[in-house]
C-alpha positions as CSV (number, residue, x, y, z in Angstrom):
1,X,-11.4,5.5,15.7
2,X,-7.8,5.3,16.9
3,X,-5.2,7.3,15.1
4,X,-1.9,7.4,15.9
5,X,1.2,9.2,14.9
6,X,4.3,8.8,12.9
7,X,3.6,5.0,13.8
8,X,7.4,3.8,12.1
9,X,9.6,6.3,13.2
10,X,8.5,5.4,16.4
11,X,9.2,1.1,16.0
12,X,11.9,2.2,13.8
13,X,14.3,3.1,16.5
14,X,12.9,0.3,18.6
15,X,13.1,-2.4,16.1
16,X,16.7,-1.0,15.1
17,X,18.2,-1.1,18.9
18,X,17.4,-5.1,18.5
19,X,19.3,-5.3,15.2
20,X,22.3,-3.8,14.5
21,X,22.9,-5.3,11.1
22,X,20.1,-2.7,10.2
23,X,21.3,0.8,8.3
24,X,18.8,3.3,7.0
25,X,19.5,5.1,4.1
26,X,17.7,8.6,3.6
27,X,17.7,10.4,-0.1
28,X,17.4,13.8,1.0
29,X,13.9,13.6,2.6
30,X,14.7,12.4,6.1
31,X,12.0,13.7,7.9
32,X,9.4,13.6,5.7
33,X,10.1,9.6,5.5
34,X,10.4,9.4,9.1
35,X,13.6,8.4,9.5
36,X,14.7,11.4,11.6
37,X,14.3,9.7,15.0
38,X,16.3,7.0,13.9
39,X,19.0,9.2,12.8
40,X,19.5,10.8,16.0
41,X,19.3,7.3,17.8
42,X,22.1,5.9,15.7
43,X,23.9,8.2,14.4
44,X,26.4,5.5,13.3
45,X,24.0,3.5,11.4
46,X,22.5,6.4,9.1
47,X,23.6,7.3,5.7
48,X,22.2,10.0,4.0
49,X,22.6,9.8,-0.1
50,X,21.4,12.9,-1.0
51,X,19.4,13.2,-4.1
52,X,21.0,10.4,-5.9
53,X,18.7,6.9,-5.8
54,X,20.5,5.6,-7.9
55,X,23.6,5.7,-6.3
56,X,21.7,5.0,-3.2
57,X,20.0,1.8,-4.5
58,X,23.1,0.6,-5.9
59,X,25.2,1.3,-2.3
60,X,22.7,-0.5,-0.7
61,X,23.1,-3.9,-2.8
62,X,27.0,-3.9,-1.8
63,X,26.1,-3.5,1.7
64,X,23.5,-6.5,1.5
65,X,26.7,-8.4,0.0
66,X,28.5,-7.8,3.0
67,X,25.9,-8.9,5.6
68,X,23.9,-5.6,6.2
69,X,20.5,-5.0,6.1
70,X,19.8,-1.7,4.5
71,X,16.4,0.2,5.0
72,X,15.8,2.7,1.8
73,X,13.4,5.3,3.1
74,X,12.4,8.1,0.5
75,X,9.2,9.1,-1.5
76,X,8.1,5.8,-3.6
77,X,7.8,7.8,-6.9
78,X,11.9,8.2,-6.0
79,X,12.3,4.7,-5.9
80,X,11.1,3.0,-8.5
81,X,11.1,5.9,-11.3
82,X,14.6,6.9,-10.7
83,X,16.4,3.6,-9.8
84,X,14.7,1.0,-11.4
85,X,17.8,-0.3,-13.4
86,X,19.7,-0.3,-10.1
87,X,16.8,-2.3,-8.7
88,X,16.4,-5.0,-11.1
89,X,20.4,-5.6,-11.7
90,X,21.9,-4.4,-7.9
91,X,19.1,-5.8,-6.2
92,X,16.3,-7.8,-7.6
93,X,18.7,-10.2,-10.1
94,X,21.7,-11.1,-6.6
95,X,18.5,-11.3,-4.5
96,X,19.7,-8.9,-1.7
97,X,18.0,-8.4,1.4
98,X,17.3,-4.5,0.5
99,X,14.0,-3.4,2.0
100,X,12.7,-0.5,0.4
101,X,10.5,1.7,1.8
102,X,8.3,3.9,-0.4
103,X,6.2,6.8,1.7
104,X,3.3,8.7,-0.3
105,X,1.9,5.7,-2.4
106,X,-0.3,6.9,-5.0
107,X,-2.5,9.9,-4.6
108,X,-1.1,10.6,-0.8
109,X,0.3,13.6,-1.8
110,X,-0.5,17.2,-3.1
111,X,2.3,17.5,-5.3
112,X,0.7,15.9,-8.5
113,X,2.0,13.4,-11.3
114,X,6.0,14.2,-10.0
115,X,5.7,12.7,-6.8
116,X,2.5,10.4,-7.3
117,X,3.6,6.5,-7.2
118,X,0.7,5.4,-9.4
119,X,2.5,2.6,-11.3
120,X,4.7,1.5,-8.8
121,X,3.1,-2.2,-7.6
122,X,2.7,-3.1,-11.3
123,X,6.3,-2.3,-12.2
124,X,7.7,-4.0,-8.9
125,X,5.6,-6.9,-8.6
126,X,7.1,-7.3,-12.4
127,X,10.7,-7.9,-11.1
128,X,11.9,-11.4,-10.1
129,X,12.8,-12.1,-6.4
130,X,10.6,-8.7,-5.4
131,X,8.2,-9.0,-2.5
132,X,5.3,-6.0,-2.2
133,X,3.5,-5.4,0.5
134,X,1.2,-2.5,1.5
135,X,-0.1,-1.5,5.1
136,X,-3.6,-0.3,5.6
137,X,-3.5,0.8,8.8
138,X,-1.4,1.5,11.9
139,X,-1.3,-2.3,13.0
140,X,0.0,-3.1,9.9
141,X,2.7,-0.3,10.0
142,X,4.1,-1.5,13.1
143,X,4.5,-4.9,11.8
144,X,5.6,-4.0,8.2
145,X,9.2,-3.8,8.8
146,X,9.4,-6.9,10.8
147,X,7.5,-8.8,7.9
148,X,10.0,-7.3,5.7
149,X,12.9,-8.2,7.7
150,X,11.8,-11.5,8.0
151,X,11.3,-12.3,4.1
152,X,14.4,-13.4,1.9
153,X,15.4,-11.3,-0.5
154,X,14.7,-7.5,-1.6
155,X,11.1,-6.1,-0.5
156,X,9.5,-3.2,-1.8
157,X,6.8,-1.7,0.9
158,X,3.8,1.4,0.1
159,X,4.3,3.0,3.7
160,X,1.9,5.1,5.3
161,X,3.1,8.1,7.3
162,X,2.3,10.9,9.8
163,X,-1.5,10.2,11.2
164,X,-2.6,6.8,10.5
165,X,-6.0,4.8,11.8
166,X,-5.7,2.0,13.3
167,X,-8.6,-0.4,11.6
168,X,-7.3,-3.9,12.9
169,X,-6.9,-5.1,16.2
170,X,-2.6,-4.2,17.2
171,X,-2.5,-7.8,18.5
172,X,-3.2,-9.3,15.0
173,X,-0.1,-7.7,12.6
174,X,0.1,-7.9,9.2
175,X,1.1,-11.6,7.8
176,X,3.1,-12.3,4.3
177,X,0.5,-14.0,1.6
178,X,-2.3,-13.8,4.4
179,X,-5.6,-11.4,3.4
180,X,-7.6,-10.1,6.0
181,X,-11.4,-11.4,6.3
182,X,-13.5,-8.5,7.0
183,X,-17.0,-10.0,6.4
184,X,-18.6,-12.4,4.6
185,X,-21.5,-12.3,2.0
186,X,-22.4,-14.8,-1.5
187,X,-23.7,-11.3,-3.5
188,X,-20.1,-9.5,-4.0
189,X,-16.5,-10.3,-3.0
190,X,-14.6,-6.9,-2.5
191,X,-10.5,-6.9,-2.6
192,X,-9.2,-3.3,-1.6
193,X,-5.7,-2.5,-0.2
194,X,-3.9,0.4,1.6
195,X,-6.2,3.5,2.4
196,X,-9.1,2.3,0.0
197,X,-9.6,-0.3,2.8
198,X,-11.3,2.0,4.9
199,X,-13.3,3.0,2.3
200,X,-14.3,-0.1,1.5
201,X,-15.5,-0.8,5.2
202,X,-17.5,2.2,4.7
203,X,-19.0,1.1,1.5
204,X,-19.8,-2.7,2.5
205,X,-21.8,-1.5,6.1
206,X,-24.0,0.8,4.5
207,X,-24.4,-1.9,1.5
208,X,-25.8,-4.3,3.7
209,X,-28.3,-2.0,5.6
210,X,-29.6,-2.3,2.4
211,X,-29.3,-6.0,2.0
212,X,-26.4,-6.2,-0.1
213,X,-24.4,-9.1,1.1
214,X,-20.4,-8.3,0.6
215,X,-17.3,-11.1,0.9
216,X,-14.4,-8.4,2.0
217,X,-10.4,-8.9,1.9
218,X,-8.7,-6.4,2.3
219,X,-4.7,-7.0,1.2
220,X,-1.6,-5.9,2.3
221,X,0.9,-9.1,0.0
222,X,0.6,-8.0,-3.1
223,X,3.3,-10.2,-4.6
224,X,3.5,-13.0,-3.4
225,X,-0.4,-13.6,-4.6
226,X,-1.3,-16.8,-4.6
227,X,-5.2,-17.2,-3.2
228,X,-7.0,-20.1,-4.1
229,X,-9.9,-19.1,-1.5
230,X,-10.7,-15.9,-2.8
231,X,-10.9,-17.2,-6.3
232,X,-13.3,-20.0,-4.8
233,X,-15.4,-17.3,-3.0
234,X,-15.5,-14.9,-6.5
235,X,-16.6,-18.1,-8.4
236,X,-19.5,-19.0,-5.9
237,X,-20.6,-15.5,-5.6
238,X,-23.9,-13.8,-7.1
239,X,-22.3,-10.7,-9.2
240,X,-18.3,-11.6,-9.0
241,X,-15.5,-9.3,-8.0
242,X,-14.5,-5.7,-7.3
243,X,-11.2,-4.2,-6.6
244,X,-10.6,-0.9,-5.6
245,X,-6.9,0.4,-5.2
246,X,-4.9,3.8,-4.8
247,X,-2.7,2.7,-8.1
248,X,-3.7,2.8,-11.2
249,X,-6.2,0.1,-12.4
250,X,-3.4,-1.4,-15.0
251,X,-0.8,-3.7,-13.5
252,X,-2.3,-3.5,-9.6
253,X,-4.5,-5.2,-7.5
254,X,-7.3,-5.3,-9.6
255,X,-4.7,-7.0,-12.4
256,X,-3.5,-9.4,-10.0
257,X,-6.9,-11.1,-9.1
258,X,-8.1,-10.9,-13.0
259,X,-4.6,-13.4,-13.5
260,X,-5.6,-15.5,-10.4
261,X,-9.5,-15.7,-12.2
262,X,-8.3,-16.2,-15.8
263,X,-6.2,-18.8,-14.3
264,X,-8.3,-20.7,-12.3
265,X,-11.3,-20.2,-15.2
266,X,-13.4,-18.4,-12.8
267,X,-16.1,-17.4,-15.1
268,X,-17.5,-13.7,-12.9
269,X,-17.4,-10.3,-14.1
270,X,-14.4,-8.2,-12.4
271,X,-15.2,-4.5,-12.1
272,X,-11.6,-2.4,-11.0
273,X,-11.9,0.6,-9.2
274,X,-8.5,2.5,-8.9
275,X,-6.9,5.1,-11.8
276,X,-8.2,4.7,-15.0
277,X,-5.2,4.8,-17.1
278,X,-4.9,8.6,-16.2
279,X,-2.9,10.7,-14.2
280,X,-3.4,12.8,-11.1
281,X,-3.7,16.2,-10.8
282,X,-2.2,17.9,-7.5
283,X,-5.1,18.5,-4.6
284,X,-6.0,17.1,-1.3
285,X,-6.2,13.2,-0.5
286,X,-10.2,13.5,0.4
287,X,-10.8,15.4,-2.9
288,X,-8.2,13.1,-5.4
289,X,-10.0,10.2,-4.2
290,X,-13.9,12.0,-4.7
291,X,-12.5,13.2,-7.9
292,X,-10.6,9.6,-9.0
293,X,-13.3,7.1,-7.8
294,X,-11.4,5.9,-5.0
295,X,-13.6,6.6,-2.2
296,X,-17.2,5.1,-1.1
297,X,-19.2,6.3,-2.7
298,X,-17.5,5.5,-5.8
299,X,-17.5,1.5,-4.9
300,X,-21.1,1.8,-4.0
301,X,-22.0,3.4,-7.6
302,X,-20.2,-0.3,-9.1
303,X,-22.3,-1.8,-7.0
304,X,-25.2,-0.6,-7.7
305,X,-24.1,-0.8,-11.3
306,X,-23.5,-4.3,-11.0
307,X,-26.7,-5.6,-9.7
308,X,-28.7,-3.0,-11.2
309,X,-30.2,-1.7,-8.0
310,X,-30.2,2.0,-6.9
311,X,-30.1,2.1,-2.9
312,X,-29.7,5.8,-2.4
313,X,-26.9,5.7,0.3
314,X,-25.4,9.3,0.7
315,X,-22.8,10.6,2.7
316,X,-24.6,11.1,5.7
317,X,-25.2,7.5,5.4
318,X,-21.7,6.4,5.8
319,X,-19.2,6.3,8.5
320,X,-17.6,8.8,9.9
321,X,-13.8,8.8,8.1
322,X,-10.7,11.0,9.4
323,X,-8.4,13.0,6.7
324,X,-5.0,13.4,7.8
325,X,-3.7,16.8,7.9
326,X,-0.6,17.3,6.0
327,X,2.8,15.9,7.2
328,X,4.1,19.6,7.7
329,X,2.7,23.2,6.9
330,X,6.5,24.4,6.5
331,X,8.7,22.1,4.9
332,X,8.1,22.2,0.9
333,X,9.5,18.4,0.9
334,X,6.1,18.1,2.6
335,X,4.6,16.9,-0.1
């Protein structure tokens, strides 16, 4: 597997050398969201807030009124928690071209229930005019901030930093309101998004060594979500739907495709993987999602659940995965 590193600070300063309407805006964590690079390559075109988001949010929907494109780059949990007022009434209500950028989406961080964005897509994808979109790999990194520029109005994005696989080919980027196809099966259509994507390719190969037959998308538009083929693929499939998501199971993915079902009366059981209506302790990504049910072997226990079926699939049995190391060993804003 390919992994790359600090895969947007690295199209950041390209992509900002062929627009200069574009300012980044940094609350106090610069580095750690990868918007240091850009910083030193225009100098002119960086504002750094300080630990004010609200301020920061607010600043950024008068520059939008004056024909500026401002980037917000800080810790998700900072973004939405601290700011939403500004959001909803600066941003979301005037429909401004404010792209946020949110690093450390759910339980991508150490540093427990303060910095961990576990509610974040549910309350965004709430507000009017808000577009959310999450990468799952380094292809879809490097093409996130294009998408975003590209899409009217403000945009709200679950970024990945530091090391990052690359899962999908880098000549197919990630596309507004268009799901990946992964493979195709009638027994069980799987949804997953961000980093329980890889999981999920985990899961589904060693699932049908053992004849279970899996319909996979993985998503990266979570609002926009409009899918009429997935619900037709749920609808004709043997045991229905699971989602599996690093967000809380209330207000995410897994909500999204129960409205799109209920909607289209698509009569299959929906099983959501994700957070249970709990919050995270502070502990390594590889053990949060062992501990949380994000991981393999967690959708492969729904599965087997679901059909009733016991295939004995350990970890020996999956693919090989790669854990990150930490984004620095000395800065506590590491986190």
């Amino acid at each position: 597997m390919e992994i790359l590193t600090k895969v947007h600070a690295k199209h950041l300063v390209d992509w900002g050398r062929r627009h200069p309407e574009a300012y980044v805006l940094s609350a106090d964590l610069t580095a750690s969201c990868e918007a240091d690079s850009f910083r030193d390559a225009y100098p002119d075109r960086f504002l750094s807030m300080g630990i004010a988001e609200q301020n920061m949010i607010a600043f950024a929907g008068g520059m939008a009124r004056q024909g500026f494109i401002p980037l917000i780059h800080t810790f998700a949990v900072f973004i939405y928690r601290r700011a939403l007022d500004q959001i909803a009434m600066s941003v979301a209500y005037p429909n401004l071209p404010v792209k946020m950028f949110g690093f450390l989406p759910g339980i991508l961080t150490p540093g427990g229930v303060t910095h961990q964005a576990i509610e974040d897509i549910a309350v965004m994808r709430a507000l009017p005019n808000m577009t959310v979109l999450e990468p799952g790999d380094a292809t879809e990194v490097e093409s996130a901030l294009d998408v975003a520029f590209e899409t009217p109005g403000p945009v709200y994005v679950r970024q990945l930093r530091g090391e990052v696989s690359r899962l999908f080919d880098k000549n197919e980027p990630l596309r507004l309101g268009k799901p990946r196809k992964l493979s195709s099966g009638e027994d069980i259509v799987l949804l997953t998004s961000g980093i329980c994507t890889e999981e999920g390719i985990r899961a589904a190969s060693a699932l049908l060594d053992k004849g279970v037959r899996i319909t996979h998308y993985h998503i990266s538009t979570l609002k926009p979500f409009r899918h009429p083929e997935i619900v037709e693929d749920i609808a004709n499939s043997r045991y229905g739907a699971i989602t599996l998501e690093n967000h809380s199971v209330v207000g995410g993915l897994g909500s999204a495709i129960a409205e799109l079902m209920a909607e289209a009366g698509a009569g299959k059981p929906l099983r959501r993987l994700g957070l249970q209506d709990t919050f995270a302790h502070g502990a390594s990504r590889r053990y949060l999602m062992r501990e949380y049910g994000l991981d393999a072997k967690a959708l492969i226990a729904a599965v087997e659940n679901v059909t009733g079926e016991r295939f004995a699939i350990d970890e020996a049995s999956l693919a090989e995965t790669y854990t990150p190391t930490l984004h620095s060993d000395a800065k506590p804003e590491a986190l």
